[in-house]
C-alpha positions, 0 to 999 in steps of 0.5 A: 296491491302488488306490495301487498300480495308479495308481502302475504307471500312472503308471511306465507312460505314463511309460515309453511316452512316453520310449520314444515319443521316444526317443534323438534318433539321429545316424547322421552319419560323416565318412569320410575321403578322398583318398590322398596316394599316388595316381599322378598323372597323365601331363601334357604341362607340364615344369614344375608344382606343385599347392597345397593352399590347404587344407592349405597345402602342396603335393600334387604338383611336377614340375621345381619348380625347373627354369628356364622362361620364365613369358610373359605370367604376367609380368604377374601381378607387374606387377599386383602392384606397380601395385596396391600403389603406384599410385593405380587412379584415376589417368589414364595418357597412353599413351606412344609406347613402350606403343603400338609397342614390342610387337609380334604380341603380345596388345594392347587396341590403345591409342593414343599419347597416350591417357587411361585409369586405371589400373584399366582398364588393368589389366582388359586386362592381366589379362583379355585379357593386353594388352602394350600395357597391361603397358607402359604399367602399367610407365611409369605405376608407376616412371616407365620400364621399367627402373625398374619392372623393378628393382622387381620383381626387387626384390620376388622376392628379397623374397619368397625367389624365388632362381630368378626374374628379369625383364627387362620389365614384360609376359613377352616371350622373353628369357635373363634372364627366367624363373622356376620353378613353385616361385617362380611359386607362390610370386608367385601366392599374393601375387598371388591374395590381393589383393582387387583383382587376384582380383575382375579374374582372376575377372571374365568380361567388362568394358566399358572405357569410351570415352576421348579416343580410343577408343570403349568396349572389350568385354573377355571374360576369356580364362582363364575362356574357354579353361577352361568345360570345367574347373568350378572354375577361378575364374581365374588367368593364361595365358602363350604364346609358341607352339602348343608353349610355354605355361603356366597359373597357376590358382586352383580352387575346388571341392566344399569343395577350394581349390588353386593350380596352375602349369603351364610349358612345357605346349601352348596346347591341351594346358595345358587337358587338363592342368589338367582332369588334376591337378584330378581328381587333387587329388581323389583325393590331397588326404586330408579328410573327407566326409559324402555325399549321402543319408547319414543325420542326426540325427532332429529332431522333428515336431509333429502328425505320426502320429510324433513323429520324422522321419528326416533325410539329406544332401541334396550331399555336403559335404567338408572339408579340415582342415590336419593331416588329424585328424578331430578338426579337423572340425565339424558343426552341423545346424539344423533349421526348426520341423516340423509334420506332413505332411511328405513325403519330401524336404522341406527341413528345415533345414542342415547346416554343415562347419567346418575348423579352425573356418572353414566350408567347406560346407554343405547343405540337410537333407531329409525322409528319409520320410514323416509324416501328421498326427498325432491330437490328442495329436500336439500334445504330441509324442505319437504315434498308436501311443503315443496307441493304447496310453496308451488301451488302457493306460488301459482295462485300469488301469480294467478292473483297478480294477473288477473289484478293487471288484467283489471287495472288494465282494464280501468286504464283502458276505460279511463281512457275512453272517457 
């Protein structure tokens, strides 16, 4: 009988402690997002695509294909090609062309024979979109206008723009010179990818510094500046030719969503509230996955709390975008910091990482979904202050029961003994 009771003791504080920790909980649910059939919004642009950099394929084109003139997005090629075959280093002398030839146009007022690299020239070409710095960036790549002019023909063609083609080197008017949102995404995309040319579109404000003939150049990006009411746009180009005639070609970074997005023939004020549009509208149409804020996590354990568990949740929500849209593509990883009691409701406790197709795409603090006081003694060992409350009333009423089974075999014996 005595092997008995401690053997169902034993069963029993065994019990209770699996039920104290019991099944580590995880409530997290990637709900999916986005309906690719969602209206798209009125915009004033003719022309216009909006790309998935995550899904790698556009979400929306009006006019894909309709010529229009690009103006100074022009000069996203021009970067492109000065980049890749001239040394940044390298000290250009201004030509008398560079300084006159362009007229009423945006300039970085250089000089004829001034000396200034190539780099510099291309923070004012691509921040303050400097013509007299587009030219000059011409000359100093291919030796003169007409030359550098062929190669960028040369580079649309190579890269499968068939509705594009330019005349010069900075985005001035002209009947031969276009392009189509469609082509136009297709530069971007290979302009944006270059170090060098994205760290200049994203850079808010550079100092030129001084040279023979000029003192130094304040520069203020003008994308970025004519954007501050669109978060997420982290640069890109702007073309203008009049209040009625302009264009955008934007990179957008936001909540875990990356997109590209070209706009042609918009408003010089217009293009803005059309870019504040289709990114909303990106949004609503890219489809992915989402984990919100305050959503429940896996519980993690406490050391020395009054429970051995505490509740977990979100504390932003985190979005991920995978490429063919399957859940299955999605990860998570929760990492959670070494706990010990008190802890108080919205504490930061660990991590929580999205992965997309195996890159990580976002990530968030994890918080304290509750209260925990310190717990008794045994909470040094992960037991709890109830757990602790019935393992010693459980202990009492084994002990309880081991009495009274002597004090009746005591008396049995003693019976016995007297027959």
């Amino acid at each position: 009988m005595r092997n008995l009771l401690c053997r169902i003791s034993a069963v029993f504080i065994a019990i209770l402690l699996i039920f104290d920790a019991g099944i580590m909980v995880n409530a997290e649910t990637l709900v999916p997002i986005g309906d690719e059939k969602a209206k798209a919004p009125e915009i004033v642009a003719h022309g216009a695509m909006l790309y998935s950099c995550d899904l790698e394929k556009p979400v929306y084109s009006k006019n894909a294909d309709k010529r229009y003139y690009p103006y100074s997005m022009t000069k996203l090629m021009t970067a492109y090609l000065t980049v890749k075959n001239a040394d940044l280093d390298k000290v250009v002398t201004v030509s008398a062309d560079a300084e006159n030839d362009i007229e009423n146009g945006t300039t970085m007022y250089l000089w004829e024979g001034e000396k200034i690299s190539v780099e510099e020239l291309l923070y004012g070409m691509l921040m303050v979109s400097a013509n007299d710095a587009a030219y000059a960036l011409g000359e100093a790549t291919a030796g003169s206008m007409k030359a550098f002019v062929e190669m960028m023909n040369e580079q649309a063609r190579e890269w499968g723009c068939s509705n594009t083609h330019f005349t010069n080197s900075v985005g001035l008017k002209d009947a031969d010179h276009y392009t189509t949102a469609n082509d136009l995404l297709i530069i971007v995309q290979h302009v944006f990818a270059d170090e060098t040319i994205r760290k200049i579109l994203t850079t808010e404000k550079h100092t030129v510094p001084a040279t023979n003939m000029s003192s130094e150049r304040k520069l203020k990006n003008y994308v970025l500046e004519m954007n501050k009411k669109n978060p997420g746009v982290l640069g890109g180009k702007s073309g203008t030719w009049d209040d009625d005639d302009a264009g955008f070609a934007l990179m957008y970074e936001k909540d875990s969503l990356s997109a590209i997005l070209i706009l042609l023939k918009s408003g010089r004020e217009s293009r803005v509230d059309d870019a504040r549009k289709m990114f909303r509208y990106a949004h609503k149409v890219t489809p992915g996955f989402e984990v919100k804020q305050g959503d429940e996590l896996s519980e993690t354990w406490v050391k020395h709390g009054e429970k051995t568990r505490v509740a977990t949740e979100l504390a932003e929500t985190v979005r991920a975008y995978p490429k063919e849209n399957e859940a299955s593509a999605v990860t998570t990883e929760t990492l959670f910091d070494e706990l010990e009691a008190p802890l108080a409701k919205g504490d930061i406790i660990g991590t929580y990482a999205v992965y997309a197709n195996g890159e990580k795409v976002a990530e968030s603090d994890v918080l304290a979904a509750e209260n925990v006081a310190e717990g008794w003694f045994p909470s040094y060992i992960y037991i709890s202050n109830l757990a602790s409350c019935i393992i010693l009333a459980g202990i009492l009423l084994i002990i309880i029961l081991l009495l009274c089974y002597n004090h009746r075999v005591a008396k049995k014996d003693e019976y016995r003994g007297k027959h």
